[in-house]
PAGULO-819414 format. One record per residue (C-alpha): residue number from 0; residue in one letter; x, y, z. Coordinates in steps of 0.5 Angstrom, whole numbers, plus 500, padded with zeros to 3 digits. Layout:
N
<r><i>NUM</i><aa>a</aa><X>X</X><Y>Y</Y><Z>Z</Z></r>
...
//
This chain:
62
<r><i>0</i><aa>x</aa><X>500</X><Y>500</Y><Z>500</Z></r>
<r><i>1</i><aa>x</aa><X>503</X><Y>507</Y><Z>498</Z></r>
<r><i>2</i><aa>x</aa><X>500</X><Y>513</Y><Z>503</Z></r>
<r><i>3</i><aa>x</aa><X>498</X><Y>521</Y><Z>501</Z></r>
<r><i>4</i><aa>x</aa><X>505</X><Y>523</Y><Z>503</Z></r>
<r><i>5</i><aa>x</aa><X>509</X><Y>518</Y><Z>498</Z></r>
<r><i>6</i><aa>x</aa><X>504</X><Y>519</Y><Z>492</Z></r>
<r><i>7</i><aa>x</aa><X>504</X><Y>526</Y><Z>494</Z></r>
<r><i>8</i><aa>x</aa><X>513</X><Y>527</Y><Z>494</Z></r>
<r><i>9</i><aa>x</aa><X>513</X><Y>522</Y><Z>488</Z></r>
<r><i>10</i><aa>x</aa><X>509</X><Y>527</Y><Z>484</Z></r>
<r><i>11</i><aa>x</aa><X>512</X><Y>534</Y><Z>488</Z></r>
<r><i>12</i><aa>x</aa><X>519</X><Y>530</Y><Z>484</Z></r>
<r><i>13</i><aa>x</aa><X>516</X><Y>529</Y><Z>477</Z></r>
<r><i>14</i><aa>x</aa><X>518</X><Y>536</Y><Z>472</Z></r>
<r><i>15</i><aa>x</aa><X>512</X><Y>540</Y><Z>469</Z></r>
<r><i>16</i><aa>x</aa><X>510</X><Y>534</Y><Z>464</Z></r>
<r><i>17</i><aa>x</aa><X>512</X><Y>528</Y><Z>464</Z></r>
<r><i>18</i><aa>x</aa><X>509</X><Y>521</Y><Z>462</Z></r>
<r><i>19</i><aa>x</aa><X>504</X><Y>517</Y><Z>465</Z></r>
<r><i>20</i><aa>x</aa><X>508</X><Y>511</Y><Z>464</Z></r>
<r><i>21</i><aa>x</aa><X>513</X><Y>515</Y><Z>470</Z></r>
<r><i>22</i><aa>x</aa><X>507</X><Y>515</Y><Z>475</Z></r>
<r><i>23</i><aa>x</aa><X>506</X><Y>508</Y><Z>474</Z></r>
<r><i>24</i><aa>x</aa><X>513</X><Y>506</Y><Z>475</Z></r>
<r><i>25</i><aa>x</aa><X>514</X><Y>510</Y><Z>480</Z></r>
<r><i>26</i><aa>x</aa><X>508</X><Y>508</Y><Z>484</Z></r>
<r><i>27</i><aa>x</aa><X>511</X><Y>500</Y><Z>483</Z></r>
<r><i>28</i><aa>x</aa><X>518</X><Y>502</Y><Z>486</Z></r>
<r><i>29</i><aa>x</aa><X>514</X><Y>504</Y><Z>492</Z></r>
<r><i>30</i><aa>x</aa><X>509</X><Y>500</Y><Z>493</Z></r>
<r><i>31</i><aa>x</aa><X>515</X><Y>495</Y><Z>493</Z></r>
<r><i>32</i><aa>x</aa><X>519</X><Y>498</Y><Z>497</Z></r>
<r><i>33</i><aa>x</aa><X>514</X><Y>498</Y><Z>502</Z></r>
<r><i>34</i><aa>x</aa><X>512</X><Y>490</Y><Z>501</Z></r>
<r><i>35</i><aa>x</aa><X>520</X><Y>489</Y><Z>502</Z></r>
<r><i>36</i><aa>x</aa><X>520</X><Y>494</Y><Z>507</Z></r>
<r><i>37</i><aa>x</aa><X>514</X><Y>490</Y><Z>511</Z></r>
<r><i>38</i><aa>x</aa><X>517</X><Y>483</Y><Z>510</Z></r>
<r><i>39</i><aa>x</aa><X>523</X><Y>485</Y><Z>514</Z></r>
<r><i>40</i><aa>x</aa><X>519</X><Y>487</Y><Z>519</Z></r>
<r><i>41</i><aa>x</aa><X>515</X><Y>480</Y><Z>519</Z></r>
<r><i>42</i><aa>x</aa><X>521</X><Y>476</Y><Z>520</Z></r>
<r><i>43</i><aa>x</aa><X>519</X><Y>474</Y><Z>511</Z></r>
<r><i>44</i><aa>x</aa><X>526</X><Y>474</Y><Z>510</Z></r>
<r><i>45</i><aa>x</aa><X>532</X><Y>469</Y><Z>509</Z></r>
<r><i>46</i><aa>x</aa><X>540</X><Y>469</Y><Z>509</Z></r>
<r><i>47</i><aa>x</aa><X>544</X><Y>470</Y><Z>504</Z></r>
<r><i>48</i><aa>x</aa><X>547</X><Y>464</Y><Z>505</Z></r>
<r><i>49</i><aa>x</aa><X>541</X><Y>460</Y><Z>503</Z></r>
<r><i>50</i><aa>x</aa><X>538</X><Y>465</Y><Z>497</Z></r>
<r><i>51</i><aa>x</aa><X>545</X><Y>464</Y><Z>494</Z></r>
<r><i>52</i><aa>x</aa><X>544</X><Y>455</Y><Z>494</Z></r>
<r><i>53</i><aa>x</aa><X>537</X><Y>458</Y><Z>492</Z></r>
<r><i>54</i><aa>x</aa><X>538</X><Y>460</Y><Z>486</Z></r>
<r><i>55</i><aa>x</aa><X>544</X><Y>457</Y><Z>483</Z></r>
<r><i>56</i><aa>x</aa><X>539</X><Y>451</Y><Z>484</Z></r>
<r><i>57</i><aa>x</aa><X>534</X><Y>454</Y><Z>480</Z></r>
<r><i>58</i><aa>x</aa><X>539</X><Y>456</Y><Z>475</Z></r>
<r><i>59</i><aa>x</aa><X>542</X><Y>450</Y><Z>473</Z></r>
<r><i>60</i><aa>x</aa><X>535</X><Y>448</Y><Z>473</Z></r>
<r><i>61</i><aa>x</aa><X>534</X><Y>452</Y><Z>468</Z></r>
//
């Protein structure tokens, strides 16, 4: 979930025109960040360790 603020200091940051693309893309940064942001917070997260056996498992499956 993005707040007010976020969207609001997001669109504050873009120049007089832009693209709606822009918006859009800014928008998901954000609403990622913090999804990433409330993972941490729950405990959601793995070591380092295991994501890299993790994925190199995944990419020699590949």
């Amino acid at each position: 979930m993005i707040t007010k603020a976020q969207l609001l200091e997001s669109i504050d940051d873009l120049p007089e025109e832009f693209e709606r693309e822009e918006v859009i893309e800014r928008l998901l940064i954000i609403d990622k960040y913090n999804k990433g942001i409330q993972q941490i917070k729950e405990g959601k997260t793995i070591p380092v360790d295991q994501f890299k056996k993790e994925f190199e498992a995944w990419r020699q499956s590949r």
